[in-house]
C-alpha positions in Angstrom: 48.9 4.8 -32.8 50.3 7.8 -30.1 49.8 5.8 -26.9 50.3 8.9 -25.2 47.4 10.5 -27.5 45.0 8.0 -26.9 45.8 8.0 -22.7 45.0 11.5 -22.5 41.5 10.7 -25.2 40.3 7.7 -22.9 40.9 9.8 -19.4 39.1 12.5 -20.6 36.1 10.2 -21.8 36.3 8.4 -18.4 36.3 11.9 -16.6 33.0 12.8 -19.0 31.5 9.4 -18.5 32.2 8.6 -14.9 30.1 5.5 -13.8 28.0 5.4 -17.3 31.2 3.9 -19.0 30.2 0.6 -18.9 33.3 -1.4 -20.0 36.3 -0.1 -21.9 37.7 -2.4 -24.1 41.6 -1.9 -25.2 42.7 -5.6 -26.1 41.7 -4.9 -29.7 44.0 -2.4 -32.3 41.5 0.5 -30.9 39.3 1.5 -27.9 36.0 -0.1 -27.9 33.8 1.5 -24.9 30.5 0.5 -23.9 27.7 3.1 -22.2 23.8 3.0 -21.9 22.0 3.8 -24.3 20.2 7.1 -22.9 23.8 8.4 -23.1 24.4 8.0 -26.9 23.8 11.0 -27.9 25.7 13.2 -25.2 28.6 10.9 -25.5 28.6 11.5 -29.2 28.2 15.3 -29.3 31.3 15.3 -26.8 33.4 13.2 -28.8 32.9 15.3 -32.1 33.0 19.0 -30.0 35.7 18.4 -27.2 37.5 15.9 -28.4 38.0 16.4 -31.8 36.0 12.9 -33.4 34.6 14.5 -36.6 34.5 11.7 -39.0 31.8 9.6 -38.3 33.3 6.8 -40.7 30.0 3.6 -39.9 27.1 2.5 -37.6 26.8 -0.8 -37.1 24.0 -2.8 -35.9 24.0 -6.6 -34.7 21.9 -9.1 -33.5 23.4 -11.0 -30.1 20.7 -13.1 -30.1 20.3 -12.7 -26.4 17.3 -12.7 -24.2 18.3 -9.5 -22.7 19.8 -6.3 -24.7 19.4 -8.6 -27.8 20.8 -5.8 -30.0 24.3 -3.6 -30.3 24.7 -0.5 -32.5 28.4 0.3 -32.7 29.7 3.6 -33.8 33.0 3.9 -35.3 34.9 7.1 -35.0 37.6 8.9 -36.6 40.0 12.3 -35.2 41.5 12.9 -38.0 43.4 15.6 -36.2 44.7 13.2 -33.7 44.7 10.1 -36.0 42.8 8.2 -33.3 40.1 5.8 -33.8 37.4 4.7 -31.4 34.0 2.4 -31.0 31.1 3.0 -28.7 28.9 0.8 -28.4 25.7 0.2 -27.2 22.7 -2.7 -26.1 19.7 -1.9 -27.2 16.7 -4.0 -25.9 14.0 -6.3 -28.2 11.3 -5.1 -27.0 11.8 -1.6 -27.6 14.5 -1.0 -30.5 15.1 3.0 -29.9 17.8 5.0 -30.1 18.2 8.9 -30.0 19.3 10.0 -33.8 23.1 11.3 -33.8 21.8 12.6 -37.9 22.1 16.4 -36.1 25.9 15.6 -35.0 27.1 14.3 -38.3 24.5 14.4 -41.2 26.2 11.2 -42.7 24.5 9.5 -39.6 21.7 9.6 -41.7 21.9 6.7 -44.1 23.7 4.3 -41.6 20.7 4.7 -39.1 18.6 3.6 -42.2 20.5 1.0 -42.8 20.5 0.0 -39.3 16.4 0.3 -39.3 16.2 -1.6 -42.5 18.4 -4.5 -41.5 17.8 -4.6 -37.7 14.3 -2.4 -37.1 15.9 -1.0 -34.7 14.5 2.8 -34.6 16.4 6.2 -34.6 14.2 8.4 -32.5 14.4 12.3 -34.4 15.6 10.9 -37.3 14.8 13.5 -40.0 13.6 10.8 -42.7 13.6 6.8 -41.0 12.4 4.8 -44.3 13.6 2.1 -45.5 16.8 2.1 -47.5 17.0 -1.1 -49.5 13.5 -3.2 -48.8 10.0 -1.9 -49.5 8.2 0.0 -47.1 6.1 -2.1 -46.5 8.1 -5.2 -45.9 7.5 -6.9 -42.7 10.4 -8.1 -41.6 14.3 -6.9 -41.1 16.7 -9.3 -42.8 19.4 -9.5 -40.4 18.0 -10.6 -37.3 19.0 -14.0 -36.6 15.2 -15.4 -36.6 15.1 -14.3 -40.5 15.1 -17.3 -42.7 17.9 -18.1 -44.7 16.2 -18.4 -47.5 13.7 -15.5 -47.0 10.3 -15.4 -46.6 8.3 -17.3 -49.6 6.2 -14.9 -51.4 7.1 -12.2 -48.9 8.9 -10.4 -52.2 8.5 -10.6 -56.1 11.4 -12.1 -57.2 12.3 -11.0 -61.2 11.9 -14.1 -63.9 15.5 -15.9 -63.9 14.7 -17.9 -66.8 16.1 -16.3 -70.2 13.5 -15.5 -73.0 13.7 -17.5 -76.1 12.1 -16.0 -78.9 
């Protein structure tokens, strides 16, 4: 990685940010910064248009399994000009899991906040078509949120016959 490359990257991001750069991470191979998550969207839309981040390669949601700002939806992503690599992050609070959509910055935004919805519930505010991506719509609960059984909900889904037919 171009030291000098990514210097120039993070100052400019810490000029655009100011105080709503939250932490900046560099003790991992690349630059994980955190902001709020009314900021999301801006802070994307400048990283694809001034700075060159174009390839939105995943959205990742967890659960921290906090009492406060329970979940984190981290964005991973790519200049493929610069060949520079970078995570934002962001808390997102149980109560009310809501994010602004980044679907209008890069349309592959789309299924990862699906996934994201699906897995996490957390919801992508603008989102041109939020539905479920693997479960059933009307499935009541999101999978991987620590409180989820580890053996699922009984009866919550049909399971398919695993016993082979003998004729």
């Amino acid at each position: 990685m171009n030291t000098d490359t990514r210097d120039s990257i993070l100052q400019d991001i810490k000029e655009f940010l100011g105080d709503d750069l939250l932490e900046l991470n560099l003790e991992q191979a690349y630059p994980l910064l955190r902001i709020s998550g009314s900021k999301i969207y801006d802070t994307c839309r400048f990283l694809k248009n001034t700075l060159h981040f174009i390839y939105l390669n995943e959205i990742i949601g967890t659960d921290r399994f906090t009492s406060e700002d329970r979940f984190e939806v981290i964005y991973h992503l790519i200049s493929l000009r610069d060949r520079q690599r970078i995570f934002v992050k962001v808390y997102v609070d149980e109560e009310d899991p809501l994010l602004p959509t980044v679907n209008d910055i890069w349309k592959s935004a789309n299924w990862h906040e699906r996934e994201v919805y699906d897995m996490f519930g957390i919801r992508f505010e603008g989102h041109p078509d939020l539905r479920r991506i693997f479960l059933p719509e009307d499935f009541k609960y999101y999978p991987l949120r620590k409180e989820f059984p580890l053996l699922g909900v009984p009866g919550s889904l049909e399971m398919p016959n695993t016993t082979p037919d003998h004729d």
